[in-house]
RODRENDO-853998 format. One record per residue (C-alpha): residue number from 1; residue in one letter; y, z, x. Coordinates in steps of 0.25 Angstrom, whole numbers. Each point is the difference from the previous one (the first is absolute). Layout:
REM RODRENDO-853998
@num:NUM	residu:A	y:Y	z:Z	x:X
...
//
This chain:
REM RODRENDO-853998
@num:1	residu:X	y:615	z:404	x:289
@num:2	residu:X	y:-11	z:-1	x:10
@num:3	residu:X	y:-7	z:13	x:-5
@num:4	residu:X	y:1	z:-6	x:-14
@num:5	residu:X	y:-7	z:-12	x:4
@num:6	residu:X	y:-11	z:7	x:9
@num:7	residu:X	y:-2	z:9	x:-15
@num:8	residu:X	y:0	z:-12	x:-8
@num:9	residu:X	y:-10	z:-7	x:10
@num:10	residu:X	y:-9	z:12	x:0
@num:11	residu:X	y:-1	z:0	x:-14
@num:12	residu:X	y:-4	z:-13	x:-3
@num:13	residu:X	y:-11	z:2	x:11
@num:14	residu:X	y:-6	z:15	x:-6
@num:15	residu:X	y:-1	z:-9	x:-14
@num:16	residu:X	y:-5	z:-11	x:5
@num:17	residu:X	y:-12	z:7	x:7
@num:18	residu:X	y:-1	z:10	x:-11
@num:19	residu:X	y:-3	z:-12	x:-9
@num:20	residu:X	y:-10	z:-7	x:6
@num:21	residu:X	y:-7	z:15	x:3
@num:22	residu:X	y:0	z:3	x:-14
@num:23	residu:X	y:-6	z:-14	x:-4
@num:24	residu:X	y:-9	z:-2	x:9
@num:25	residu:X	y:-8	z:13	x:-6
@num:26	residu:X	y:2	z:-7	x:-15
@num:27	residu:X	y:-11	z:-9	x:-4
@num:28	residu:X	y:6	z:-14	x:0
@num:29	residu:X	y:4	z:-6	x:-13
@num:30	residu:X	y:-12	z:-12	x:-1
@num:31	residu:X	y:1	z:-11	x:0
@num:32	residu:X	y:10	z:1	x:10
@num:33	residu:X	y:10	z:-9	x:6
@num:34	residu:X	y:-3	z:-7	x:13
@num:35	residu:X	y:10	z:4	x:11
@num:36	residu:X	y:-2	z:15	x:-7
@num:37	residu:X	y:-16	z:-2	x:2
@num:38	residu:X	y:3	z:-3	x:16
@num:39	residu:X	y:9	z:10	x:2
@num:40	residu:X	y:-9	z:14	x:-5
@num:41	residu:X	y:-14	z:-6	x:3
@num:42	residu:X	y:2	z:-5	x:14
@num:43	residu:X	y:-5	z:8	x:12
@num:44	residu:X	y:-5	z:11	x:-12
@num:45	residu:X	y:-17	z:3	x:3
@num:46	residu:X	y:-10	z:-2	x:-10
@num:47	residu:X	y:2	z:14	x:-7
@num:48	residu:X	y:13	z:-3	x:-4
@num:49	residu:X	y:-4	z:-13	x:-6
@num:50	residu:X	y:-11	z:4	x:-6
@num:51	residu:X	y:11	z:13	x:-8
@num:52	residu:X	y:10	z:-9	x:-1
@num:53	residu:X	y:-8	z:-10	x:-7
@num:54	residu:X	y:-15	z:3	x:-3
@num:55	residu:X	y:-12	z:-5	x:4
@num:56	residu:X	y:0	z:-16	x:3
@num:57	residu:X	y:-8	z:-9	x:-10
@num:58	residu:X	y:-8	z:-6	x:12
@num:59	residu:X	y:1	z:4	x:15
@num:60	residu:X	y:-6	z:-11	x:10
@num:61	residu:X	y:-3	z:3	x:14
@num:62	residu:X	y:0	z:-12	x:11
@num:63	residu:X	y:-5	z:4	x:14
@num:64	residu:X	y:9	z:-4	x:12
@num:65	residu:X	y:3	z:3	x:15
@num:66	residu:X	y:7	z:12	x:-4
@num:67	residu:X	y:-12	z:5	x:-10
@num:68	residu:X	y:-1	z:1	x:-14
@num:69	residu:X	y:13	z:-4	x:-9
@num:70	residu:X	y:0	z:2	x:-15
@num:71	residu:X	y:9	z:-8	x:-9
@num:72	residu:X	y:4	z:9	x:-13
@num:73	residu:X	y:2	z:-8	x:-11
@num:74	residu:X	y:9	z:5	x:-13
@num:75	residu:X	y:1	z:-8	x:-12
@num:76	residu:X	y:17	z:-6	x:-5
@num:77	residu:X	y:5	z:12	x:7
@num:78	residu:X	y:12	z:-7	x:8
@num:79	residu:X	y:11	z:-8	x:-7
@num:80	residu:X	y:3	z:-14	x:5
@num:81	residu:X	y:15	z:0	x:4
@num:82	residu:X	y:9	z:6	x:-11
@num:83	residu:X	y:-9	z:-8	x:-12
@num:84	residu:X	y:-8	z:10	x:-10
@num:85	residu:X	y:-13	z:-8	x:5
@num:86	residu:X	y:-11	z:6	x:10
@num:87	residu:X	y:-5	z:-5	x:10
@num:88	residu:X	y:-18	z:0	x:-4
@num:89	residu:X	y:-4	z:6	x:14
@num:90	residu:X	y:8	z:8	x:9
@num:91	residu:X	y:-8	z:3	x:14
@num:92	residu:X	y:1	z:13	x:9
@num:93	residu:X	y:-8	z:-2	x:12
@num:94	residu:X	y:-4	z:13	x:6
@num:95	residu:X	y:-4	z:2	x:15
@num:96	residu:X	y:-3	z:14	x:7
@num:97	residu:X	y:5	z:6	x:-15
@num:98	residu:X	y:14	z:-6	x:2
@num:99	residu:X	y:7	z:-11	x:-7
@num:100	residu:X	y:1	z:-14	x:8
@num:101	residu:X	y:2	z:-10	x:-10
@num:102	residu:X	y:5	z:0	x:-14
@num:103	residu:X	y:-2	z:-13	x:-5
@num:104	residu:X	y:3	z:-7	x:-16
@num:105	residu:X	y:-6	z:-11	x:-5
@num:106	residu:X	y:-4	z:-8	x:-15
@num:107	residu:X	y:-12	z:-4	x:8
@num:108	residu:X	y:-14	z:7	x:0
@num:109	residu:X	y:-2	z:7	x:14
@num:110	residu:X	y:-14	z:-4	x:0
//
């Protein structure tokens, strides 16, 4: 029983894995939902943004203790919560060509 229970375990964890490798070299289906948006896009460098989902309509750079910061803006991209509705702006702000902060909004970011 406990060999059964180590397999099934096992398993569950080889699929589990062996999904979230294969979609994370998919292109993301836009717009995207939310939680789904966080989950593939956080800690990722600019490359794989810029694969995943094109260049940005407007990139803005702010200067700071740390250097430059540049804030990628994408166009309804990101679902709000389980509607079929975007939100207008969704922000990736980028320092040392990593993601720090992925931010939406129906606000302009200017």
């Amino acid at each position: 029983m406990k060999k059964l229970f180590n397999t099934v375990v096992l398993s569950a964890f080889l699929a589990f894995f062996t999904i979230n490798v294969a979609y994370s070299e998919t292109d993301p289906k836009i717009p995207i939902a939310e939680f789904e948006f966080v989950k593939i896009f956080s800690g990722k460098d600019a490359d794989f943004v810029r694969s995943k989902l094109g260049e940005p309509a407007e990139i803005m750079k702010r200067e700071n203790e740390s250097g430059t910061v540049e804030f990628w803006i994408y166009k309804n991209i990101v679902k709000i919560g389980n509607s079929d509705k975007t939100y207008k702006y969704t922000q990736i702000g980028i320092i040392n060509n990593y993601i720090e902060t992925l931010g939406n909004t129906n606000r302009s970011p200017k």
